[in-house]
Structures are given as C-alpha cells and as structure tokens.
N, C-alpha and C positions, 0 to 999 in steps of 0.2 A: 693467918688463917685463910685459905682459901674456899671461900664458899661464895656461890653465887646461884642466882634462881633464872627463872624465866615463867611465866606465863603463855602455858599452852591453852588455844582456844580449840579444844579437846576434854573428853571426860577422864577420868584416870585410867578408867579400866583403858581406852583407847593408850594413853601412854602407857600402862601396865604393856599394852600386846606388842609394842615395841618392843620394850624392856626385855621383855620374855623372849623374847626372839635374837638367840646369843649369835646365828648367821649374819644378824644386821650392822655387829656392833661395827665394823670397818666403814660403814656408811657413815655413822655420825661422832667417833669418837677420834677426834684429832691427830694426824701421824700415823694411822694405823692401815695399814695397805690390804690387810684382809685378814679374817677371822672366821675359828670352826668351831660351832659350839658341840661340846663333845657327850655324852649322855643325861638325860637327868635333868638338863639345865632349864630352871633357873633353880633347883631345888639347894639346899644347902651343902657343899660339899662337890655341887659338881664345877665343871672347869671349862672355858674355853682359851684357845688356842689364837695365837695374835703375833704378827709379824710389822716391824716398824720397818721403812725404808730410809736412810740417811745419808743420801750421797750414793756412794757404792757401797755402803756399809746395811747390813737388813741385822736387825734386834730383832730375838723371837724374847717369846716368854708365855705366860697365861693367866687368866683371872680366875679366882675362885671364890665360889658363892660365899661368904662366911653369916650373912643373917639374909630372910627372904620371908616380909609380911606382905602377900598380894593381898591389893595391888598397891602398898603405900610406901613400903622398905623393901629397898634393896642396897644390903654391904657386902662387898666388894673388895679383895687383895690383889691386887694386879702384882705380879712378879716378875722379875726381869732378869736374871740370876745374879748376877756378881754386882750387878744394878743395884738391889736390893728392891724394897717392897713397898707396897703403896696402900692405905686404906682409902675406895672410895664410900662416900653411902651416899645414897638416893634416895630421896623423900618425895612422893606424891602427896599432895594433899587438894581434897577438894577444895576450890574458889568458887563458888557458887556451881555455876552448871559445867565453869572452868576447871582446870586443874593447874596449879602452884609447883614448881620443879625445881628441889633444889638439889644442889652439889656439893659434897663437902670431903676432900681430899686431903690426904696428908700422907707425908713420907711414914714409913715404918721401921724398914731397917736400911741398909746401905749408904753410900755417899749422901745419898737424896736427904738423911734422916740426922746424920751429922754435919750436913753444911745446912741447914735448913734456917732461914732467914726471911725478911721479909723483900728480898730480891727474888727467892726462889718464889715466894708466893705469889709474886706478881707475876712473874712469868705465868703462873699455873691461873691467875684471872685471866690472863690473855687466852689463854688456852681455853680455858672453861667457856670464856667467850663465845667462842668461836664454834665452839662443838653443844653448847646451848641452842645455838640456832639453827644450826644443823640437825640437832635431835628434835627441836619443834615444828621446822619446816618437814622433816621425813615424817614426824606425827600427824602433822597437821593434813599433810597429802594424802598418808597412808590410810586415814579415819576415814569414813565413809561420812558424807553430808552431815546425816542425819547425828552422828556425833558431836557435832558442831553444838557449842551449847550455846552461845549467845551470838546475832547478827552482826554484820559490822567488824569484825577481826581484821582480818586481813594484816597486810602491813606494818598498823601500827600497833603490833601487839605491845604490849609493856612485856621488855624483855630484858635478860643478863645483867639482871639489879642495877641496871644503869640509871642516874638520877638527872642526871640532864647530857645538853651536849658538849661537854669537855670531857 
C-alpha cells in the first residue's frame, strides 16, 4: 500500500489553492515535465493533460477528477494509455492551525495493476517521497505569511511519514 503524509505548515485552504491549480501540477508531482489543466478543473470529470520525459522517450497521458470535497478530498485517475491507470486520492486534513497531507495511490488497470507487489510499492514511497516535499515546499512558498499557522516551521517540518533516520 503506498501511502504516505507530510505536514504542511500551511492551512488547508492554502494547500487546497495549490491543489486547485491543475497548471502547477508539473512543479511538484515527480517525472512530470509539464502540465495543462484543461477546463473545469478541479471539478469532477474534468482532466488535465501531462507529459513524462524518460531518456529520449516522452509518455503523454492525463488525470481525471473522479471525487472533489474542497478543500479536504481530492481522487484522482492518472491514465497513461496502454500504461494503464492509476487511483490517486488526497486528503487534507486539519492539524491544528496545520494541515496533515496524505497520499494514497494504487495501480487500477495495466501492467502496473497485475504486477503490483510490494517492490512496486516501494518504488511509489520513494516517489511520494520526493514529490511530498516538493508539494509542501511550493505550499509553503506559495501561502502568504500570514497562512502560516504556527511559528518555528521551517525545516524541520515533520514530513513523508518518516519515523526516524534510516
């Protein structure tokens, strides 16, 4: 099962206006070289447009809204075509003046979905890793001061359900 969190020292609504903003997602979401979000978005049903770069090799594909409770749920089908498909869902939850960010992905259909193991999971922590922190650093920049809920952030936020250091 790949899921993983992070602690944004941000209010939700500030992660919400990230979220909501399907232009950004090439900024914080792993592999992804840029993105178009296409009308609608982040409503249920609408889609944006996403291109992976791998070598000399570019994967297009696109995500589509499938559930959207602003600002606390967002599900997510990323499609890849012969790839097959992916559920993401995003959970905002308030942590005091914080907000709690978790990730919870899994294959749907294609290869991803019948080799699906706990090697592929790991990969997909790594990955979530990486683009956790990348999505709470662009939150954390993007929020205005005054969003800030509690002093003393910085740094050592408690982040990517990490529990120590190994």
């Amino acid at each position: 099962m790949a899921v993983r969190h992070v602690l944004v020292r941000r209010s939700p609504e500030a992660v919400w206006a990230v979220l909501s903003d399907g232009e950004r997602y090439a900024e914080w979401v792993v592999g992804t070289e840029r993105s178009h979000q296409l009308d609608g978005w982040p409503a249920v049903g609408a889609a944006l447009r996403w291109s992976v770069r791998i070598g000399p090799w570019r994967l297009r594909g696109d995500t589509v809204v499938r559930r959207c409770e602003p600002p606390t749920e967002l599900q997510l089908e990323a499609r890849s075509g012969s790839l097959g498909s992916a559920r993401i869902a995003i959970e905002v939850l308030p942590w005091g003046e914080d907000a709690l960010l978790i990730v919870d992905e899994h294959p749907l259909s294609g290869p991803g979905s019948r080799w699906h193991n706990g090697v592929v999971d790991a990969l997909l922590q790594l990955r979530h890793r990486a683009m956790l922190r990348r999505l709470a650093g662009l939150i954390e920049r993007s929020a205005p001061p005054g969003a800030r809920a509690t002093s003393g952030g910085g740094p050592g936020r408690v982040a990517e359900g990490d529990t120590g250091p190994w």
